[in-house]
C-alpha positions as protocol buffer text, in pm:
chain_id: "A"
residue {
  index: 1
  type: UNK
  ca { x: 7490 y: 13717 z: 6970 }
}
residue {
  index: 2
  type: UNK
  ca { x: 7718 y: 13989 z: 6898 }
}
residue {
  index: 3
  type: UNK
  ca { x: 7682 y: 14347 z: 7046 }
}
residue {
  index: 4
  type: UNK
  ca { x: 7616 y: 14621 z: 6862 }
}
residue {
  index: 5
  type: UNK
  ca { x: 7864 y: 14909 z: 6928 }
}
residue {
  index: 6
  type: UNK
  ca { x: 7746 y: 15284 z: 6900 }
}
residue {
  index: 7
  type: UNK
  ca { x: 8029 y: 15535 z: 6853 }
}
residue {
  index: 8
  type: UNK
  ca { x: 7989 y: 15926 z: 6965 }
}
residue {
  index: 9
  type: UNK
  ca { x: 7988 y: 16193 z: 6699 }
}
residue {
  index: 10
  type: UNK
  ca { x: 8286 y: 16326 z: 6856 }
}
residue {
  index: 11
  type: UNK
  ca { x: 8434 y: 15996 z: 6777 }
}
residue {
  index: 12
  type: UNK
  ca { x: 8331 y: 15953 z: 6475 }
}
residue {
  index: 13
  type: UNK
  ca { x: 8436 y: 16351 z: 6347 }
}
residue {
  index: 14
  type: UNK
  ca { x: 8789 y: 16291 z: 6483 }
}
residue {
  index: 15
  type: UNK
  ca { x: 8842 y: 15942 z: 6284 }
}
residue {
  index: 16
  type: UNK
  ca { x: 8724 y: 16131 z: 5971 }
}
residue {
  index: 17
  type: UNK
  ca { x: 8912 y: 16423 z: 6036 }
}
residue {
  index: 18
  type: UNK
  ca { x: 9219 y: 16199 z: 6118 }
}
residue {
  index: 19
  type: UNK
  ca { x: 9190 y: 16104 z: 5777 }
}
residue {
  index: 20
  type: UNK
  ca { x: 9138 y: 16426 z: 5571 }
}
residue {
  index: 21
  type: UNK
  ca { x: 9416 y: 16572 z: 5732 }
}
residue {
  index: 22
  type: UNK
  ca { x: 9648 y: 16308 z: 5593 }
}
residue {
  index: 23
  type: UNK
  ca { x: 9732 y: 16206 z: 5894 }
}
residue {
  index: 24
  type: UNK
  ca { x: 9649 y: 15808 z: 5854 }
}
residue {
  index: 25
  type: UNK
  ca { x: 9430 y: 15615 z: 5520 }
}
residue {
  index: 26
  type: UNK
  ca { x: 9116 y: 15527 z: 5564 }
}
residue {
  index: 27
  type: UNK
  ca { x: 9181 y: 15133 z: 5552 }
}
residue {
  index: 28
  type: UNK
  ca { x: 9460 y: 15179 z: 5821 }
}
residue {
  index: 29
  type: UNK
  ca { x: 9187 y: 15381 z: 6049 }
}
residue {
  index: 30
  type: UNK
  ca { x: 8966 y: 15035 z: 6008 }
}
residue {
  index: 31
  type: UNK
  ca { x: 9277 y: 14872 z: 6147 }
}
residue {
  index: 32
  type: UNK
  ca { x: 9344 y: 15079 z: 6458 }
}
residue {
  index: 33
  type: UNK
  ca { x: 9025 y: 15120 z: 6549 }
}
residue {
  index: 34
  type: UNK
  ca { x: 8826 y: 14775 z: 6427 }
}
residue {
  index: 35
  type: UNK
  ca { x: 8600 y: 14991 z: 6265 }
}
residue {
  index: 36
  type: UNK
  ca { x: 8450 y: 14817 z: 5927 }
}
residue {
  index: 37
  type: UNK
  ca { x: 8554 y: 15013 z: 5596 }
}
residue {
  index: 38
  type: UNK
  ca { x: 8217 y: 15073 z: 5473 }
}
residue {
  index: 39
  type: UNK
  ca { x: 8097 y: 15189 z: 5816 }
}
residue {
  index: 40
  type: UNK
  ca { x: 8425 y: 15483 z: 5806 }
}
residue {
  index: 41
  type: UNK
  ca { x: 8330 y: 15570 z: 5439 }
}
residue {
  index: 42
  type: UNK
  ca { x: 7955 y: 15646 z: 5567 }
}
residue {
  index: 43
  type: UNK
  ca { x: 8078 y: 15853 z: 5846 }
}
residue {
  index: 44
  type: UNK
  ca { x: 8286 y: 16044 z: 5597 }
}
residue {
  index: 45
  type: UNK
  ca { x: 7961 y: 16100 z: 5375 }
}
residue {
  index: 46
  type: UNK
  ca { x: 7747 y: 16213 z: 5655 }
}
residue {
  index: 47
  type: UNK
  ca { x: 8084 y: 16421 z: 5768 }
}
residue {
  index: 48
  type: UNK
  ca { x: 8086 y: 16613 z: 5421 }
}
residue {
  index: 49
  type: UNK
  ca { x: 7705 y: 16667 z: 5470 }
}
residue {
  index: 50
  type: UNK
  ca { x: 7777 y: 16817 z: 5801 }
}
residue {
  index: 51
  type: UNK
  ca { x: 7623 y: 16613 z: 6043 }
}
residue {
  index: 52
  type: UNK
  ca { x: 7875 y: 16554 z: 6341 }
}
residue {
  index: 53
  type: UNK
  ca { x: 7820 y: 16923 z: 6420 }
}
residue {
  index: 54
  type: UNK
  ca { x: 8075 y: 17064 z: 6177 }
}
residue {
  index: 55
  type: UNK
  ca { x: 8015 y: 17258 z: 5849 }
}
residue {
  index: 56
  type: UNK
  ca { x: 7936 y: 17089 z: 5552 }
}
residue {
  index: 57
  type: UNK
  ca { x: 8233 y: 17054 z: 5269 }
}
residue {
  index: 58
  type: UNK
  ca { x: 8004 y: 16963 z: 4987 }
}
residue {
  index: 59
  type: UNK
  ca { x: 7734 y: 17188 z: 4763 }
}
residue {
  index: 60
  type: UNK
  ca { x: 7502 y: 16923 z: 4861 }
}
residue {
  index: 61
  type: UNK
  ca { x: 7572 y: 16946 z: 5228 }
}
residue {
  index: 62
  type: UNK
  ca { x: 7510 y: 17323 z: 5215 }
}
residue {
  index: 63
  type: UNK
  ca { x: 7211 y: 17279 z: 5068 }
}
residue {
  index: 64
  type: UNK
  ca { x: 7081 y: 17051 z: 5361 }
}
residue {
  index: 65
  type: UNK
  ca { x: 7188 y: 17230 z: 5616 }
}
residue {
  index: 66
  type: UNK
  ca { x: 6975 y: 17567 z: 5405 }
}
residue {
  index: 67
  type: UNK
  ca { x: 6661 y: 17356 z: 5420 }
}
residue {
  index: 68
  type: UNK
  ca { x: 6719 y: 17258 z: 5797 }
}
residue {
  index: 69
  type: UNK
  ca { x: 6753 y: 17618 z: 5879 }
}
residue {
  index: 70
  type: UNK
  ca { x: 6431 y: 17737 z: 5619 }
}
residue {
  index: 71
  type: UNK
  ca { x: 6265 y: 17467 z: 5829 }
}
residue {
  index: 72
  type: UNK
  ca { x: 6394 y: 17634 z: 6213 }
}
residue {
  index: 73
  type: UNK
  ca { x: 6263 y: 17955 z: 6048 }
}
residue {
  index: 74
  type: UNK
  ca { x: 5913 y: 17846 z: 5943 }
}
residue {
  index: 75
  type: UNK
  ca { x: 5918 y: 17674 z: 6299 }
}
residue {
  index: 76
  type: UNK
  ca { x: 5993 y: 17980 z: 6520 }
}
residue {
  index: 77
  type: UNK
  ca { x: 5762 y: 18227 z: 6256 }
}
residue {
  index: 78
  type: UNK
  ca { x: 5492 y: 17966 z: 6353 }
}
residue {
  index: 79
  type: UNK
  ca { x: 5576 y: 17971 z: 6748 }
}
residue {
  index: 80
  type: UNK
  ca { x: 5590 y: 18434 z: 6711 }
}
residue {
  index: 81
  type: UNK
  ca { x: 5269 y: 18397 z: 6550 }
}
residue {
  index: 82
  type: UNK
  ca { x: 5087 y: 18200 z: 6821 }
}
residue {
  index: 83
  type: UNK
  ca { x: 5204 y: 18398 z: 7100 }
}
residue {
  index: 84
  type: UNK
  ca { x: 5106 y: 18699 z: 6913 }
}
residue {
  index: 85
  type: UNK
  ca { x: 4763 y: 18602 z: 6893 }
}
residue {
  index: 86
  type: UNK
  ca { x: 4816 y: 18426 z: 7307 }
}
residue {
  index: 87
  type: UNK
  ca { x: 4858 y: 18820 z: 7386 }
}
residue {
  index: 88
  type: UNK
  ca { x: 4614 y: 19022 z: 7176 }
}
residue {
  index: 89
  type: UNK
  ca { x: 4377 y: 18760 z: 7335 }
}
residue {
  index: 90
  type: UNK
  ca { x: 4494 y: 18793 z: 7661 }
}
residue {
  index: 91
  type: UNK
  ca { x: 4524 y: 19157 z: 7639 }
}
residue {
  index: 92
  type: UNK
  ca { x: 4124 y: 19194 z: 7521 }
}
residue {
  index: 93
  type: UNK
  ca { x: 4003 y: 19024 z: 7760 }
}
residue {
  index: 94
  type: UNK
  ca { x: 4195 y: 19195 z: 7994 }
}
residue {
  index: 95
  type: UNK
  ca { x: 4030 y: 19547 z: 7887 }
}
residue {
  index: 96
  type: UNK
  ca { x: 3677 y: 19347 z: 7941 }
}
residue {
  index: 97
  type: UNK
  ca { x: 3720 y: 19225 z: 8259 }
}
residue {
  index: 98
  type: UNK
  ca { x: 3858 y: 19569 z: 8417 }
}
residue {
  index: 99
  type: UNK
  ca { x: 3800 y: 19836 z: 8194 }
}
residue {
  index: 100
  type: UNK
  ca { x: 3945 y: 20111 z: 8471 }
}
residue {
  index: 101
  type: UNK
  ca { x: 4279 y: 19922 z: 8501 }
}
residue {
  index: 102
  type: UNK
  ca { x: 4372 y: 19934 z: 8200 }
}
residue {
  index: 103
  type: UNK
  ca { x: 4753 y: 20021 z: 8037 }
}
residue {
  index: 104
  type: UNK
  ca { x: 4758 y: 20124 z: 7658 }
}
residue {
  index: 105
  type: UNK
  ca { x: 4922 y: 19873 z: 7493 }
}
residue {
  index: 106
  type: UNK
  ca { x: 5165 y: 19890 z: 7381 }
}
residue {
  index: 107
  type: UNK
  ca { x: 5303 y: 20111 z: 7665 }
}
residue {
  index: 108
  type: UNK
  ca { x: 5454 y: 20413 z: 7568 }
}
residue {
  index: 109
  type: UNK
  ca { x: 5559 y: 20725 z: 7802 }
}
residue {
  index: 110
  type: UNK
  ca { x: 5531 y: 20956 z: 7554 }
}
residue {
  index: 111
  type: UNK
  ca { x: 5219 y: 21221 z: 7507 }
}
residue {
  index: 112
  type: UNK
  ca { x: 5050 y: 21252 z: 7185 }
}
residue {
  index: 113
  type: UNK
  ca { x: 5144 y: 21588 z: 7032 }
}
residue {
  index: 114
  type: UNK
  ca { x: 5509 y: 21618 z: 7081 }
}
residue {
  index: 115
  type: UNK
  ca { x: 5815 y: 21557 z: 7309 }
}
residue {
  index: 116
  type: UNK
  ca { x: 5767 y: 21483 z: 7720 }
}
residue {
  index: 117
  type: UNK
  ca { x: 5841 y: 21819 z: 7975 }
}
């Protein structure tokens, strides 16, 4: 049974990069490196998308990577708003446990009224 190689995305960005630059064809790449041709013209798909940690060359790939970021966003706006809520719940029980210990929250040094002497 043959074994199934795996290939880093360092690897795989500097093959792909090898060839946009001009440096070798895409066919001779399969050569060097006994890589199949439709497994290099993938990696140059997913390349143009941006997914061996590079920017994206196409419209479409810049449109994936604006949805993967709307998606982070949405993420860490969910993750705010729970530990929002974590300390206004914390922070009421807080004042009903010890009512005499108290700090106003939020802290602030200045007096109502005007500027600190």
């Amino acid at each position: 049974m043959r074994i199934r190689r795996t290939f880093s995305k360092e690897f795989k960005r500097q093959i792909v990069e090898e060839i946009l630059s001009g440096g070798t064809t895409t066919a001779a790449a399969c050569r060097k490196y006994s890589i199949a041709y439709p497994v290099v013209k993938q990696w140059q798909k997913s390349y143009e998308l941006g997914k061996f940690d590079n920017e994206p060359t196409t419209e479409e790939g810049y449109k994936e990577k604006i949805a993967q970021l709307e998606r982070k966003v949405g993420q860490l706006t969910m993750e705010v708003d729970v530990l929002k809520k974590t300390l206004k719940r914390t922070h009421s029980q807080q004042q009903k446990s010890a009512p005499s210990l108290t700090i106003p929250f939020p802290y602030s040094k200045a007096k109502e009224g005007g500027a600190e002497s």
